[in-house]
C-alpha positions in Angstrom: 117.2 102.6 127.9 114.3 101.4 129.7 111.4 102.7 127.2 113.6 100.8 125.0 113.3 97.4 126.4 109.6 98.3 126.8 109.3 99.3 123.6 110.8 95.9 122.1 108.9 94.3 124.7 105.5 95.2 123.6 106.7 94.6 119.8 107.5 91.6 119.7 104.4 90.4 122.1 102.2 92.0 119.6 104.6 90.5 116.2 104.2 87.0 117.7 100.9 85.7 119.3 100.8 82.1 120.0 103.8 81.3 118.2 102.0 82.6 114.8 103.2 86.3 113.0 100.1 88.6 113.9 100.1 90.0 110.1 100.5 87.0 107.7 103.7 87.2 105.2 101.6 87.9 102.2 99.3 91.5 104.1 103.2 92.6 105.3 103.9 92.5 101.5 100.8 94.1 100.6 100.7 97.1 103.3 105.1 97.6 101.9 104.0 97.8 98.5 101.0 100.1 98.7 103.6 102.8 101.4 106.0 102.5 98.5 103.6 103.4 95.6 102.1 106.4 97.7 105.9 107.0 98.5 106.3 106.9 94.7 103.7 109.0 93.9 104.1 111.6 96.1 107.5 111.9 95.2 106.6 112.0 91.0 104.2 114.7 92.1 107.0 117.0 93.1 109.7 115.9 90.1 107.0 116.1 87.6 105.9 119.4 88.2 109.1 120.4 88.7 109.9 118.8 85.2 106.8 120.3 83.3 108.1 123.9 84.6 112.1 123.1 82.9 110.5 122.0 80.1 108.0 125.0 79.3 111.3 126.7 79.8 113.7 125.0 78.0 112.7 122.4 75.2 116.1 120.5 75.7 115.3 119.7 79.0 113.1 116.9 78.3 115.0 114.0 78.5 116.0 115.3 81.7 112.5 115.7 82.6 111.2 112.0 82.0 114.3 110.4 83.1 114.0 112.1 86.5 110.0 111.6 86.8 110.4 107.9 86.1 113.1 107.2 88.4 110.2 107.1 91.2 108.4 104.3 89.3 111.0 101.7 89.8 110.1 101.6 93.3 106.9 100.4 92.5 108.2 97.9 89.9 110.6 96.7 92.6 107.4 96.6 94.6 105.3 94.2 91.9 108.3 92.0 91.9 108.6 91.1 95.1 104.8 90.7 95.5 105.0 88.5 93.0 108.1 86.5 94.4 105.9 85.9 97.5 103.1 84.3 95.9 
């Protein structure tokens, strides 16, 4: 319990300096949409080559194949939407 307090302790000195957020509103938006597009791609990495493999096998499996591989990408349309909300 103690490393806890400690823990929120030092975050929240380091989150608020002088009454101001230490990452402006608009870099936290930035550094949360560029995790969620590597978090995208890494997952379309798996899905696709996982897709490309059903597909060689079975042709009917393509609809299946792009659905699933751009399921990922919404993420990152998510992401652009809120970036551009902020603005």
């Amino acid at each position: 319990m103690m490393e806890l307090q400690l823990t929120a302790a030092f975050l929240n000195a380091m989150v608020l300096q002088a009454g101001q957020a230490a990452i402006p509103p608009a870099t936290g938006a930035a550094i949360g949409f560029g995790l969620a597009a590597i978090g995208a791609g890494y997952a379309e990495r798996s899905i696709g080559s996982a897709a490309v493999g059903a597909i060689a096998e079975d042709r009917g499996m393509l609809g299946y194949g792009v659905l699933l591989t751009v399921i990922p990408e919404t993420i990152v349309i998510f992401g652009l939407v809120v970036v551009f909300l902020l603005q």
